[in-house]
N, C-alpha and C positions, 0 to 999 in steps of 0.2 A: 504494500500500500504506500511506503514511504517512496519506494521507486518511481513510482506514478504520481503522486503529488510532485515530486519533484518535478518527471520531466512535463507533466501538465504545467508549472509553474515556470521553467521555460521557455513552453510553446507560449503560453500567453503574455512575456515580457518580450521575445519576437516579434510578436503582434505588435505592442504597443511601439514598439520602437517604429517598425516599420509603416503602420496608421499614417497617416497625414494627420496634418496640425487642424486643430480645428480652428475654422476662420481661416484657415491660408485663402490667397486670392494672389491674384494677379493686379496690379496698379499701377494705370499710367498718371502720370501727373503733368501737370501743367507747365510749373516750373521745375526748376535743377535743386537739386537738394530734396527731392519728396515732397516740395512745397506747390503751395496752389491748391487750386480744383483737381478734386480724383476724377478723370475723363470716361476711366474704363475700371472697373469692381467685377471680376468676374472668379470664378473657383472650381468651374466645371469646365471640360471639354468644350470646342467646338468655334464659329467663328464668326468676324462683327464686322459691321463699317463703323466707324466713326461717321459720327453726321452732326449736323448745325455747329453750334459753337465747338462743338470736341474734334472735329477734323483737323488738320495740319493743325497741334497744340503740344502735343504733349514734348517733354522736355527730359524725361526721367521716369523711371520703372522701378518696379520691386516684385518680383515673382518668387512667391511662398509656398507656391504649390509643388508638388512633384511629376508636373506637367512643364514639357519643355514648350515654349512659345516661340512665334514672332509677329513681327506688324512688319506691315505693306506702305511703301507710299502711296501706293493707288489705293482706291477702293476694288473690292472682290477678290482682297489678297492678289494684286497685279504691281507688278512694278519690281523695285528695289525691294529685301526683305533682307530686316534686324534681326539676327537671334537673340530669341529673351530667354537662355536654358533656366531646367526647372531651378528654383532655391537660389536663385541668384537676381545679382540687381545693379542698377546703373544709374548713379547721382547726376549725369547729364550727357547728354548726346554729340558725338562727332559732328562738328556743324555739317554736315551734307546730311545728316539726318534728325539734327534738330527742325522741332515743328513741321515735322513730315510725315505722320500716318497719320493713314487714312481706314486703316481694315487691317485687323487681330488677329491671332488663331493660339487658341490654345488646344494643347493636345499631344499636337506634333512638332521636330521645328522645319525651321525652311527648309 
């Protein structure tokens, strides 16, 4: 019985390690330094345009999730593409790609 508690108690600290965080998301911001308006708040799979005010804006990323990303300068994921990999983050953009997407994906990257 102790064998089994044990290796139960394993498998389930596994788990937790490997879980995603809760609240992870994906955020583009506005400005450099994580500052501004959050453009884009997303945590699940899948992909966006940027539209009205959030199009060519954003300035900086934070990706929390264990989904690798990117954004587009064009919209429908077209154009140039940033990789945003998963857990990782970027306090301001290469001027050739500051204030230049247009359309996200998380999921997969470019």
């Amino acid at each position: 019985m102790r064998r089994f508690a044990a290796m139960l108690g394993a498998v389930l600290m596994m788990c937790l390690v490997a879980a995603p965080q809760a609240g992870a998301a994906l955020k583009l911001y506005e400005e450099s330094d994580f500052l501004g308006r959050v453009l884009l708040n997303k945590s699940a799979a899948g992909n966006w345009n940027l539209t009205g005010g959030n199009n060519d804006e954003a300035s900086s990323f934070n990706n929390a999730t264990q989904l690798d990303g990117g954004f587009w300068h064009d919209s429908n994921l077209r154009g140039t593409c940033v990789g945003m990999r998963r857990q990782t983050s970027a306090a301001w953009f290469a001027v050739w790609d500051d204030n230049k997407a247009s359309s996200v994906k998380l999921g997969s990257y470019c």
